[in-house]
C-alpha positions in Angstrom: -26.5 8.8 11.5 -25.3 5.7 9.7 -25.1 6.5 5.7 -24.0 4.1 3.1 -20.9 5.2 1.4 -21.5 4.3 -1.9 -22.2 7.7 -4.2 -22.9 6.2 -7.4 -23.6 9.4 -8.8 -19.5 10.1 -8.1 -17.9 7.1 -8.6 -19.4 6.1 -11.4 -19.5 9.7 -13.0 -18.7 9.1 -16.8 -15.0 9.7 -17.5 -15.4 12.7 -19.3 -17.5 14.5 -16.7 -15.0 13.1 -14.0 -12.1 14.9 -15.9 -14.1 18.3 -16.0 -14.1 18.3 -12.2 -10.8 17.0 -11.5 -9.4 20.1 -14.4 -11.3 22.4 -12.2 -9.6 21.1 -8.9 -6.5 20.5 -9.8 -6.5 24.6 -11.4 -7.9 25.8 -7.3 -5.2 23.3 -5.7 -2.2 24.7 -8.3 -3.2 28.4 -7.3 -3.7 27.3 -3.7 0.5 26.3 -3.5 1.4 28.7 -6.0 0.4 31.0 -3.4 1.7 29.6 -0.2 4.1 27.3 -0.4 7.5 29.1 -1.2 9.1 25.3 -2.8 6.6 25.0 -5.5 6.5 28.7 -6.8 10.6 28.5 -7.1 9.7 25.3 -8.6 7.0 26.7 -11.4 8.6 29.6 -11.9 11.7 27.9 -12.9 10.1 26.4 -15.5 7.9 29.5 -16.6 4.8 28.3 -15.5 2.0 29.8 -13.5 -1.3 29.0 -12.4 -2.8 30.6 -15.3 -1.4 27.8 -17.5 -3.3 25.2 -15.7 -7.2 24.9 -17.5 -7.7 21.3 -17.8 -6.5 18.2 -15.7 -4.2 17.2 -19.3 -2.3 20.2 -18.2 -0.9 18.4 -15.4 2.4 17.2 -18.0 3.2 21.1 -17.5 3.6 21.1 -13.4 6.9 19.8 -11.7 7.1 16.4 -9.7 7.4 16.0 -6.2 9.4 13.9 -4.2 9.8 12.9 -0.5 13.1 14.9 -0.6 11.5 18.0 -1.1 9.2 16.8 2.0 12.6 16.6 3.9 14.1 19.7 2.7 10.9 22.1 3.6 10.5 20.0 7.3 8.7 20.2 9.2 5.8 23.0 7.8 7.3 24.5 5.2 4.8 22.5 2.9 1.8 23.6 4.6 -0.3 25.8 2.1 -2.6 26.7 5.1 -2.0 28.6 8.8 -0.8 26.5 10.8 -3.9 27.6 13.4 -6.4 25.7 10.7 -4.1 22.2 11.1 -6.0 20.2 13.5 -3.9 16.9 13.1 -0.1 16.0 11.8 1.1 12.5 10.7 4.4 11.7 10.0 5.9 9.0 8.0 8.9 7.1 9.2 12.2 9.0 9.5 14.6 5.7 9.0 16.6 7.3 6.1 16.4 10.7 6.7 14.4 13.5 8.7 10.0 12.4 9.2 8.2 13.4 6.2 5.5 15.5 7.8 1.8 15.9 6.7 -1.2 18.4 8.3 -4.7 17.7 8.1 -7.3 20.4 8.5 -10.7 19.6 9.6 -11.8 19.0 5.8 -8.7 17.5 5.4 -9.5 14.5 7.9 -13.2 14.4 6.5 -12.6 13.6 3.1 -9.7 11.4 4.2 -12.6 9.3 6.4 -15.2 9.5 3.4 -12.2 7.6 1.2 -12.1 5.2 3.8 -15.7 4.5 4.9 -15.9 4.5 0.6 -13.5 2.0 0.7 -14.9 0.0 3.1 -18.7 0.0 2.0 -16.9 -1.3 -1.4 -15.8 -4.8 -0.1 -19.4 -5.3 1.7 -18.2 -4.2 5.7 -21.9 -3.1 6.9 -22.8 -1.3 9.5 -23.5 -3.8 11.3 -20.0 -5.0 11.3 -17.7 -5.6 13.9 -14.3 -4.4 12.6 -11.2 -5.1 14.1 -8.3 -2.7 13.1 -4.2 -4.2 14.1 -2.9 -1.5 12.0 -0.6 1.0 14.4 -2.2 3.8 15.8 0.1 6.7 16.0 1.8 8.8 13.7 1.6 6.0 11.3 -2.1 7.0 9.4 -2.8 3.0 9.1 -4.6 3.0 12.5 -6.9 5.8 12.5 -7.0 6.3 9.2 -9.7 2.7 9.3 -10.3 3.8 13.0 -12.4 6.8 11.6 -13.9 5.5 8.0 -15.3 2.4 10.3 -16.8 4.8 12.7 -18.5 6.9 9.5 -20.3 4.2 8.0 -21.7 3.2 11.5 -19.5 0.2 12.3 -18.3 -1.0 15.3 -14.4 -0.1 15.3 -12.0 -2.4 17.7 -8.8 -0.1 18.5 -6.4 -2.7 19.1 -3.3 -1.6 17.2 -0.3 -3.9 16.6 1.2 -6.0 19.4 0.6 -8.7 21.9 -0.7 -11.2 19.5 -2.3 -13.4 21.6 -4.5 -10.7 23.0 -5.4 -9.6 19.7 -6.8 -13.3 18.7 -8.7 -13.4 21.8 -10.2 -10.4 21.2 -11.3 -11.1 17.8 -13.2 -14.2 18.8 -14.7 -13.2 21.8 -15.8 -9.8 20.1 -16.6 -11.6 17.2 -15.0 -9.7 14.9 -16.2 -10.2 11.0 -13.3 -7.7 9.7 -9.7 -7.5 10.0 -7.3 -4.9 9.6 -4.0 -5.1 9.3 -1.0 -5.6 7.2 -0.9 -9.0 5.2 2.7 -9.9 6.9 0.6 -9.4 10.1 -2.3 -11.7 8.5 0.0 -14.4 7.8 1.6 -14.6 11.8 -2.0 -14.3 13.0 -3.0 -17.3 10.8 0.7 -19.4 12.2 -0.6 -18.4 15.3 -4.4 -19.6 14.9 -2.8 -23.1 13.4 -0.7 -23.6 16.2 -3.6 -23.2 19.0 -6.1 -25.4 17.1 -8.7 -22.4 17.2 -11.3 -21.1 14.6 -12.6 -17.2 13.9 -16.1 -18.9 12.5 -17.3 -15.3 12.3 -14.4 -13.8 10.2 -15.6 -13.0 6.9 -13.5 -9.8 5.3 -9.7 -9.2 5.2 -8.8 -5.6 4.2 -5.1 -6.0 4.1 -2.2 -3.2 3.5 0.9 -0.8 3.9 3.4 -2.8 1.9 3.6 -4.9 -1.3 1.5 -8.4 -1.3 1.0 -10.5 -4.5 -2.5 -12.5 -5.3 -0.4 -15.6 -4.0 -0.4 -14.4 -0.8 -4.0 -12.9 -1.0 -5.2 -16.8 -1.7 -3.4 -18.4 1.0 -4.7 -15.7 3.5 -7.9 -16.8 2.4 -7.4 -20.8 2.8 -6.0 -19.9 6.4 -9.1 -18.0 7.6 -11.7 -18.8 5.3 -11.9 -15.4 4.4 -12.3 -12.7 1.6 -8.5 -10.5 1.4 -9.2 -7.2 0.1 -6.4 -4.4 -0.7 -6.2 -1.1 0.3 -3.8 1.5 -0.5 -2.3 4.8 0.5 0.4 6.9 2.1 0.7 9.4 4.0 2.1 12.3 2.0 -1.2 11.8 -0.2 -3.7 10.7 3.3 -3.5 7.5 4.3 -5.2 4.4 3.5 -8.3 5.3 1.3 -6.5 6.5 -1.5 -7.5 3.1 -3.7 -9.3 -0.1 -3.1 -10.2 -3.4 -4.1 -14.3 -4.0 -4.9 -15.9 -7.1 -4.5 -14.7 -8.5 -7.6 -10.9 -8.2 -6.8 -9.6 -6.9 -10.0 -7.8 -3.7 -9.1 -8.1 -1.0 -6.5 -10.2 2.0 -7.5 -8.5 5.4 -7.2 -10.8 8.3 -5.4 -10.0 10.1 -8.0 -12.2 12.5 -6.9 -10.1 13.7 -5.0 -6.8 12.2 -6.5 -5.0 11.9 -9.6 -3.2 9.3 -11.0 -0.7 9.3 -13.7 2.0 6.1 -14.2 5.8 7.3 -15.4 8.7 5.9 -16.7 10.8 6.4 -13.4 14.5 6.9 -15.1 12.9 9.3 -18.1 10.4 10.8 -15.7 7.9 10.9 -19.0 4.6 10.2 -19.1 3.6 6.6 -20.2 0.5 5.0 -22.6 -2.1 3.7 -21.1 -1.8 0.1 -19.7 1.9 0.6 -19.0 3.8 -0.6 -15.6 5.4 2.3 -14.8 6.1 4.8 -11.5 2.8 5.7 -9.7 2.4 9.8 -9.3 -0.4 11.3 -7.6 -1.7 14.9 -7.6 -4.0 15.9 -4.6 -7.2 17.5 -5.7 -9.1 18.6 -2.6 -6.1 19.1 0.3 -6.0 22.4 2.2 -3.4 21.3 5.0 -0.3 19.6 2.6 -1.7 19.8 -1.0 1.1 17.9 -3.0 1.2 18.1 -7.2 2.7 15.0 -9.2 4.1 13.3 -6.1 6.5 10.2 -6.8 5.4 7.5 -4.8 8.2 5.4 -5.8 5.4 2.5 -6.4 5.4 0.5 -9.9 1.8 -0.6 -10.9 -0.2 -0.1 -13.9 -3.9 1.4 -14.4 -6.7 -0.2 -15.9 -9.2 2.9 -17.3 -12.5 -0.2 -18.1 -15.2 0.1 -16.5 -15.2 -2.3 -13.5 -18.3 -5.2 -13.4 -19.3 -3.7 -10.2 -20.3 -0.3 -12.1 -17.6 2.1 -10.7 -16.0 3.7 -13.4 -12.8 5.3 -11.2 -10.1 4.0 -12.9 -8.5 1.0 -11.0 -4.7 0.0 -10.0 -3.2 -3.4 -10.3 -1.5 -4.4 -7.0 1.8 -3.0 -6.1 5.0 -4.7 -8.1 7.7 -3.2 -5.9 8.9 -0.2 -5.2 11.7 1.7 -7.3 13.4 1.7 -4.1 13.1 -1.7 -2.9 13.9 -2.7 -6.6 17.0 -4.8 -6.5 19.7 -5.2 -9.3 21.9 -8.2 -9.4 24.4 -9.0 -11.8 22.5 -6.8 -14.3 18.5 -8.1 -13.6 16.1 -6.4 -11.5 14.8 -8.3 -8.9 11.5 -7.1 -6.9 10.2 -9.1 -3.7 7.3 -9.8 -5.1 8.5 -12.0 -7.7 10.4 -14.1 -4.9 7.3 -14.3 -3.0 5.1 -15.8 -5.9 7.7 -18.5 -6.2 7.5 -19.3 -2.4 3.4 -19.7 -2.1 3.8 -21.4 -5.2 5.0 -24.3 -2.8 2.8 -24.0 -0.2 2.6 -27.2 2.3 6.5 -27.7 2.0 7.6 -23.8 2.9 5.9 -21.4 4.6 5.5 -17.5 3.4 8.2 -16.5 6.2 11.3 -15.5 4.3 14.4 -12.8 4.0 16.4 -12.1 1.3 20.2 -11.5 1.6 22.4 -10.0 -1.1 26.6 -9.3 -1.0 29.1 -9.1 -3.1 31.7 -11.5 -2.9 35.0 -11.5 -5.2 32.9 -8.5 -7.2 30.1 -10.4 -8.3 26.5 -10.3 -6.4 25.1 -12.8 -4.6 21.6 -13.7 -4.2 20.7 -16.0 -1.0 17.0 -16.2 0.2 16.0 -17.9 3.2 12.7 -19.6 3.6 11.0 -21.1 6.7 10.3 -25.1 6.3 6.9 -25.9 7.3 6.9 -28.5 10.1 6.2 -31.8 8.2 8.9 -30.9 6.0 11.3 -30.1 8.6 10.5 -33.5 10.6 11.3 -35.3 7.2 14.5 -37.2 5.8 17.1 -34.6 5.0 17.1 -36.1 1.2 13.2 -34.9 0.9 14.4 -31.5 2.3 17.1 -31.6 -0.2 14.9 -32.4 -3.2 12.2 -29.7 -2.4 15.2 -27.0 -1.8 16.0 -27.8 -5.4 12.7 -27.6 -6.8 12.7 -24.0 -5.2 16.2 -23.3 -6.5 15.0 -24.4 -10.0 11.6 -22.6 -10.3 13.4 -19.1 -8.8 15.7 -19.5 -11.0 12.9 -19.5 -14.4 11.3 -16.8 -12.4 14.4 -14.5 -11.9 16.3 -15.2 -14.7 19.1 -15.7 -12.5 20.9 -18.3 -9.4 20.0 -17.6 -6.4 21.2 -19.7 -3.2 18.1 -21.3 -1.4 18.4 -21.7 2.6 15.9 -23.1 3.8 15.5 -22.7 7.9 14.0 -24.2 10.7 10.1 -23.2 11.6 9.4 -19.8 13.2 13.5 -18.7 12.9 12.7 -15.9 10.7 11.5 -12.4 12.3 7.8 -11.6 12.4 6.6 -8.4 12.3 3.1 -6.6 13.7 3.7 -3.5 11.5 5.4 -3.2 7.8 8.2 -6.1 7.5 11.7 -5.6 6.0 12.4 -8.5 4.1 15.9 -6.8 2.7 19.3 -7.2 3.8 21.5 -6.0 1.4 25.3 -5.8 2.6 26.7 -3.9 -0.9 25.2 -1.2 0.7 26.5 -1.7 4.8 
């Protein structure tokens, strides 16, 4: 049965009901790992609390914070608040600086998980009438099927292509017509070289839901001038569910937190203290609802900032700006902290001279950091007198520099020299750390 996933009567739920239900959820879900999972009793009672001290959601201050450590350190169930016979899926993030970061889903589990998702979708007009085409990896990577199953709920038509063999996937989406795409926005950006360079045209393409890493509103608009399409966000992670956690509306000004089913609260990440409303700070979620992996005050290592008005289109979920940076991807040179994001702005800023293809490089030579950043030359540029390349390097060189607050060496390379990649990019080298 095909159902349109917009419950007005939750999402926009006056604030003061909303906190009523998510006091009495996060009280069941605080008793729920209280009682099974061995890290977070050591953890409360260390700090003399117990699930009797939890009444209303502003108790949440009292509770301890999670990290991804303590993911590692219980691998791979010992975070499970359930049997392990009532898990009927695991997902696991990506082990590349430690041991997988392991999540179970029971059946409930994956249901609200594909509500937050059909939710999302419904929320940046994909009908059910929709053809949606989903790039995002399939696998233990939630991107995939997390959109896989929210399409399928609203009554969509899902495309299971996963990542790879671009030219297949471009074929695909014009002869199935696809009028939503899925996938990251790095992906977006090598579909759209590789549209240019073929001469063709996706006439029906009309929605972009792009995510999994950091993207700023520059990139978002020239998404948009290369397909002739709206670019939506969507947000999550794994340890929380997957994608679904937040999403833009129609109106593109901030993702709105299921908070329903998820609580947000923004932190100074060096002080670990609450901040005021309105704040950038450290994005920390509480699950309300999860049986398999419930997790309370998780770090997500994301810097954003919340926006509590009520958004034109009537949902009154509270809404997230777009992803800064992460604490860990965060870099500090010679005393200033420098986030990709920033660098990117500065890039699409001169659009028609560069491309958004670029990697940033940072050593230490003679004890002081260095800052290079290599940018891809669109092809006029390239083909043109090496004094024009020269000036526009500058201008780059000039306008990072007001943006940074500090010199950074601008290289700018050939066309299509820089790694592409199908799933999240690493834009990073930094050889301090090698």
């Amino acid at each position: 049965m095909k159902v349109n996933y917009y419950d007005k009567k939750i999402e926009c739920m006056p604030r003061e009901e909303l906190k009523i239900l998510q006091g009495k959820r996060l009280k069941e879900v605080v008793k729920r790992v209280y009682e099974n999972v061995p890290m977070y009793r050591k953890k409360m009672d260390a700090l003399n609390i117990t699930p009797d001290d939890i009444n209303t959601i502003d108790d949440i201050v009292k509770l301890p914070l999670t990290t991804k450590q303590d993911l590692r350190d219980n691998y791979p169930f010992g975070m499970f608040a359930t049997d392990r016979k009532n898990i009927i899926r695991i997902h696991a993030s990506s082990g590349t600086t430690g041991k997988l970061t392991v999540v179970g889903y029971t059946q409930k589990d994956v249901d609200v998980w594909t509500e937050m998702v059909a939710r999302s979708l419904v929320a940046v007009g994909v009908k059910d009438t929709s053809t949606v085409h989903v790039a995002f990896g399939y696998g233990l990577f939630t991107g995939g099927l997390g959109l896989h199953y929210g399409v399928e709920k609203m009554g969509a038509a899902v495309v299971p292509v996963s990542s790879g063999n671009t030219q297949r996937q471009l074929a695909l989406m014009k002869d199935f017509e696809a009028d939503v795409l899925c996938c990251t926005p790095s992906y977006a950006i090598h579909l759209g070289d590789e549209v240019k360079k073929a001469n063709m045209s996706l006439p029906k393409l009309k929605i972009g839901i792009f995510g999994a890493e950091p993207w700023t509103n520059e990139m978002r608009e020239s998404i948009e001038k290369t397909f002739g399409i709206d670019a939506y966000d969507i947000y999550g992670l794994s340890e929380i569910t997957g994608p679904g956690v937040s999403s833009d509306c129609v109106y593109k000004d901030g993702m709105h937190i299921n908070e329903d089913h998820f609580y947000p609260e923004i932190i100074d990440g060096e002080t670990l203290q609450p901040l005021k409303k309105g704040e950038a700070g450290e994005l920390v979620f509480t699950t309300l609802s999860k049986e398999g992996i419930p997790l309370i005050r998780y770090r997500t290592r994301d810097i954003t900032k919340l926006n509590y008005e009520v958004c034109e289109c009537g949902r009154t979920f509270v809404r997230m700006d777009k992803v800064y940076g992460r604490n860990d991807d965060m870099l500090i040179i010679r005393g200033a902290n420098v986030f990709p994001s920033q660098i990117e702005s500065v890039i699409v800023d001169a659009s028609g001279k560069v491309e958004p293809h670029y990697h940033i490089v940072v050593d230490r030579i003679n004890n002081l950091d260095v800052l290079e950043i290599q940018i891809e030359m669109s092809q006029d540029l390239f083909s043109d007198e090496i004094s024009k390349i020269e000036k526009v390097r500058k201008q780059i060189e000039g306008n990072m520099q007001s943006m940074l607050g500090l010199g950074a060496k601008i290289t700018l390379v050939s066309p299509n020299s820089l790694p592409r990649s199908e799933g999240k990019i690493n834009r990073i080298t930094d050889k301090r750390k090698l």
